[in-house]
N, C-alpha and C positions, 0 to 999 in steps of 0.2 A: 932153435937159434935163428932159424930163416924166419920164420913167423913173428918171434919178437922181435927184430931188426925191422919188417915189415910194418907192425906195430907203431913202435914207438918213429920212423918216415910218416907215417901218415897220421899220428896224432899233431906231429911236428907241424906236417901242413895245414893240417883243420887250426892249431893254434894259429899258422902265420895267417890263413886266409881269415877266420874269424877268431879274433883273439878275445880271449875268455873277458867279461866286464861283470865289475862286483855288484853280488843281488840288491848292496844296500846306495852304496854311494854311484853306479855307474860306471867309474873310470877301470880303465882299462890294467892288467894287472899278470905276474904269472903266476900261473899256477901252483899252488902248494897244493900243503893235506885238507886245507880245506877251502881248496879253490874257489868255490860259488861266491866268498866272503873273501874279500883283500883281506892282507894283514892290516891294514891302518884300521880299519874300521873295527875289525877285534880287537884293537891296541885301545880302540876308545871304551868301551866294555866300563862300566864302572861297578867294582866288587862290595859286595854288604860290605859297610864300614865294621871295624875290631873297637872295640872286644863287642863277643854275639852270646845272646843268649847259649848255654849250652844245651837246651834242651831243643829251642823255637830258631834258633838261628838269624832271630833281630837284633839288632844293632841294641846296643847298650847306654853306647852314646845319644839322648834324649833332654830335649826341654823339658819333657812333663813325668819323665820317670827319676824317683829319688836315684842319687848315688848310693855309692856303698855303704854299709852299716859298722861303726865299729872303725873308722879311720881316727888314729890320733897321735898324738905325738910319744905314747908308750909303745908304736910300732906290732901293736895287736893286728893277727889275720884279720881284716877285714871279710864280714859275712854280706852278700852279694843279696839285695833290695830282692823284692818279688819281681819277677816280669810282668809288666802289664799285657806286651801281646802273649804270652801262654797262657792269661788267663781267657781267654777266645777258644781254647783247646778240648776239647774234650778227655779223661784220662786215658782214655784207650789208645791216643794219638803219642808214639813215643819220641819223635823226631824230624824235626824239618827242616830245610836245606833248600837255598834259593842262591845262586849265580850272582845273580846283579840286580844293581836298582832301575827303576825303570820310568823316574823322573830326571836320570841326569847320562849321558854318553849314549851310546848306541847300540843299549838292551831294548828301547823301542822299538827303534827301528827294524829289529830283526826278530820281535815274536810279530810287529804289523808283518813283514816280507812272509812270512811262516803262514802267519792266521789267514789275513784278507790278501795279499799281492800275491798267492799261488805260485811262491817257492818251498815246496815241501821239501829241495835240497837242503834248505839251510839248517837243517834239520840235524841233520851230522856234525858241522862246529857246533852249534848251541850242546849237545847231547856230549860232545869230549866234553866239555866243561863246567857240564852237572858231573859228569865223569869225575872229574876232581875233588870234589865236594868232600869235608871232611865230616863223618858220623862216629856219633860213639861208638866206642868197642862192638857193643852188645848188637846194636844195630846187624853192620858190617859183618859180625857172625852169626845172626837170623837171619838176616833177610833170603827171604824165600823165592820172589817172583815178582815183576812187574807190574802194575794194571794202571790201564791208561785211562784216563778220566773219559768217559764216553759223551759225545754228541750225539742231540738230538736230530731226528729223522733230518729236518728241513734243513737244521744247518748244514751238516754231512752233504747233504745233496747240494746243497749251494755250491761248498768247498770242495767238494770231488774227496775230500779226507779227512780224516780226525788228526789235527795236529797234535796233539796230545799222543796220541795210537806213534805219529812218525818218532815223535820223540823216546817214549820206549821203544820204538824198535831200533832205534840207533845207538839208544843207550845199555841194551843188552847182552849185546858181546863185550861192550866194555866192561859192565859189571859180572860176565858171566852168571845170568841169570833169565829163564823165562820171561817171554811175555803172557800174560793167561789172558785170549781175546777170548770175547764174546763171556767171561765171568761175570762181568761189571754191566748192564744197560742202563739205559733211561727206561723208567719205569713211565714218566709224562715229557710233555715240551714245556720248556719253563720260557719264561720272558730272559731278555737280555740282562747280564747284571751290572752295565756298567752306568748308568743312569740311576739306581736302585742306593738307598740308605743301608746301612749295616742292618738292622732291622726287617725291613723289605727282602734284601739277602736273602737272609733265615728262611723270612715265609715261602718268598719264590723258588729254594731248592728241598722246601720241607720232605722226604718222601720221594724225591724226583728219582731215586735212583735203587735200583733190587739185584739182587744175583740168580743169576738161571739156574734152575735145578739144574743141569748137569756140572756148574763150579764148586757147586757146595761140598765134595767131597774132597777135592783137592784143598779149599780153603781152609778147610776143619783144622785148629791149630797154628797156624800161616803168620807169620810176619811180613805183612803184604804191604811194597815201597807204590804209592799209590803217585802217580806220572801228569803232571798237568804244564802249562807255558807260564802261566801267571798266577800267582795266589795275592788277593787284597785283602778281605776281611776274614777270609777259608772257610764264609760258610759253605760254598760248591763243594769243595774237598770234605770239609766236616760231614755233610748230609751223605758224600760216597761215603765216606771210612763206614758211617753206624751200617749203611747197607751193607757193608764188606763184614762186618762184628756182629749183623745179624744172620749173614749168611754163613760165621763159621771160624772168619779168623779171630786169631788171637791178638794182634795188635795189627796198628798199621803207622806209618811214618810216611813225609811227604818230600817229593821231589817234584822243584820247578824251577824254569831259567829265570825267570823275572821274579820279584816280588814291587807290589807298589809302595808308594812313601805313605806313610803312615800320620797322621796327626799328630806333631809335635816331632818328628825327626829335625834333628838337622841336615844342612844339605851339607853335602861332602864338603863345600869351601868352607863351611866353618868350623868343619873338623881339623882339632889340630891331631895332626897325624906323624908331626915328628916324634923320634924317640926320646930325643934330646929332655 
């Protein structure tokens, strides 16, 4: 009783003398659950647009992807076009799931704070709110284990950490599920891919990545929820998953807080988003 009354006096003071300020915007704030991050700045957060692939978790809403098939005035179930982004998928991949866009609100802003501004805190709100994230059934009652997308030597060293690695581990108490470190490596150093053509992608993570004999027994079978910050064109994640399907699992599905805008999206203001 003495120690926690102690406690929360001197947290009291550390606030008054230095009062907490948020990782993204600066200003000064109090503290919640997920203190590092004001509330405004979460409040600006912008969610994949509805209706989402049910498989890939893209937005539906597209310039360059047909509507539904089968709308007419006989009031027949409309049968739902092909996806264009699952055709980037490979089969083995069963489910993907992305937070927010990351050309509009302050999804930027907080995998830059994460990746290059060395706040690995922010780690914990971004991970409640993959936490959220809604997967099929089937998913939800597989899924096995974590595996965080591995960085290469030099990055790691640069960054002091694998952002990817912080975010499963914050994300798995919430899911109640392992992390399996060190199953997944870099097999080489690949070039940056943010400069890189969807093509180039491909070639630069062709391979990049193997599983250590000692994962491969755990994996054997595994519906393995495979942990990254951003997915753009998923050849990074694509090139892990075959290494994860070579080394044993049985499928893999993909969790990350960003996804980028895609060619031909609309931007959320010209989504109409009324019910009406």
């Amino acid at each position: 009783m003495i120690r926690a009354l102690s406690q929360r006096v001197l947290h009291g003071a550390l606030a008054l003398c230095f009062p907490p300020a948020c990782a993204l915007c600066g200003g000064l704030h109090t503290p919640d659950a997920d203190g590092i991050v004001c509330g405004a700045c979460l409040a600006r957060l912008v969610p994949m647009p509805q209706p989402q692939c049910a498989r890939c978790g893209h937005a539906r809403l597209s310039l360059s992807s047909p509507g539904p098939a089968g709308d007419g005035p006989t009031g027949a179930v409309a049968e739902i076009a092909r996806c264009r982004w699952c055709d980037r998928l490979p089969p083995y991949v069963r489910s993907v799931r992305s937070v927010c866009r990351m050309d509009e609100g302050t999804g930027g802003a907080l995998v830059h704070a994460l990746k290059y501004g060395a706040w690995p805190a922010v780690a914990l709100p971004m991970a409640r709110r993959m936490a959220r994230l809604s997967y099929p059934a089937d998913v939800v009652r597989e899924r096995t284990s974590l595996v965080a997308l591995p960085l290469g030597r030099t990055r790691q060293r640069e960054r002091g950490y694998n952002q990817a690695e912080k975010l499963a581990e914050s994300l798995a108490p919430l899911w109640k599920l392992p992390v399996w470190h060190g199953t997944l490596v870099r097999a080489r150093e690949t070039r940056s891919q943010v400069r890189l053509t969807p093509s180039e992608r491909a070639t630069n993570v062709s391979r990049a990545f193997a599983v250590q004999a000692a994962g491969r027994a755990r994996l054997r079978g595994a519906h393995v929820m495979l942990v990254d910050d951003v997915i753009t064109t998923a050849a990074t994640l694509n090139a892990a998953a075959l290494a994860l399907l070579d080394g044993g699992a049985r499928i893999v599905s993909y969790v990350t807080f960003g996804r980028a805008p895609d060619p031909g999206d609309r931007a959320v203001t010209d989504l109409d988003l009324d019910s009406e």
